[in-house]
N, C-alpha and C positions, 0 to 999 in steps of 0.2 A: 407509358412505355416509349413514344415519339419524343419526349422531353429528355428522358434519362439518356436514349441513344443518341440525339440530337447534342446531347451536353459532353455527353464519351465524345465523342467524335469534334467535337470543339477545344476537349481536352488534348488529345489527341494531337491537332492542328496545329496549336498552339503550343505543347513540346516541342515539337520539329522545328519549333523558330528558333527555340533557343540551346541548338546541340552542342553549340559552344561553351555553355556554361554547364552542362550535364557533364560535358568531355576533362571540366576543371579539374585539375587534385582535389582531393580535400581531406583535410590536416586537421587535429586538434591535440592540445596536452600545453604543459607546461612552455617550453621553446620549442615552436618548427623553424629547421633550418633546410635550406635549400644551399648546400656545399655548394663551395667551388668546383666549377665543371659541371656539375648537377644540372639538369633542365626540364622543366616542367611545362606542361600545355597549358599555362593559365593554374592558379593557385586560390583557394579559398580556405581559409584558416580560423581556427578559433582555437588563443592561446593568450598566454599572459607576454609573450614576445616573438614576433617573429622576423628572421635573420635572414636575410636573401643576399648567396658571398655568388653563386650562380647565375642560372638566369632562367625567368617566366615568361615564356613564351605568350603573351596573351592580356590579359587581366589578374590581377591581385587584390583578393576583396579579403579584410584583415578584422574581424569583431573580437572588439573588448581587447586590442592587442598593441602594443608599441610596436611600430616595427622601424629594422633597422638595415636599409641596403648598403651593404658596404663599398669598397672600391672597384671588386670585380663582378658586384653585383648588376643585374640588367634585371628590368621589367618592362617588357618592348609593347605593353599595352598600357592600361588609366589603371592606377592606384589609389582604392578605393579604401577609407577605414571609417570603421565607425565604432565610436566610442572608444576612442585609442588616440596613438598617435604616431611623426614619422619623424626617425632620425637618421640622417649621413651621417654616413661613416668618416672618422675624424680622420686627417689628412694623415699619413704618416712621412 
């Protein structure tokens, strides 16, 4: 009984470190886009492409996904992907 609440309560703890990433969007489907003007607390995604013309406040963590910031896009924290990849947006 000392283990199990001992383990809650660790669990517990150790959420509270990371309410930043609890607080993330999170997105799935074919293309997530984040419009222009658009703004998101931090963004996590799982999609075959994802489009950032806005901006993410935070972190961007992007699995199995291309993703593509374009010119008015911003991501004002580490841009993370895995098993995917990342494209700028071509100059116009």
């Amino acid at each position: 009984m000392r283990r199990t609440l001992a383990g809650l309560l660790a669990l517990v703890l150790v959420g509270t470190l990371f309410t930043g990433i609890a607080a993330a969007d999170t997105r799935a489907g074919g293309t997530v886009v984040i419009e222009e003007g658009e703004q998101v607390n931090g963004l996590s995604a799982t999609a075959s492409t994802v489009v950032i013309s806005g901006t993410v406040n935070g972190d961007l963590r992007a699995y199995g996904s291309d993703v593509v910031v374009t010119e008015t896009g911003n991501v004002t924290g580490t841009v993370r992907i895995y098993a995917g990849s990342a494209t700028p947006s071509p100059a116009t």
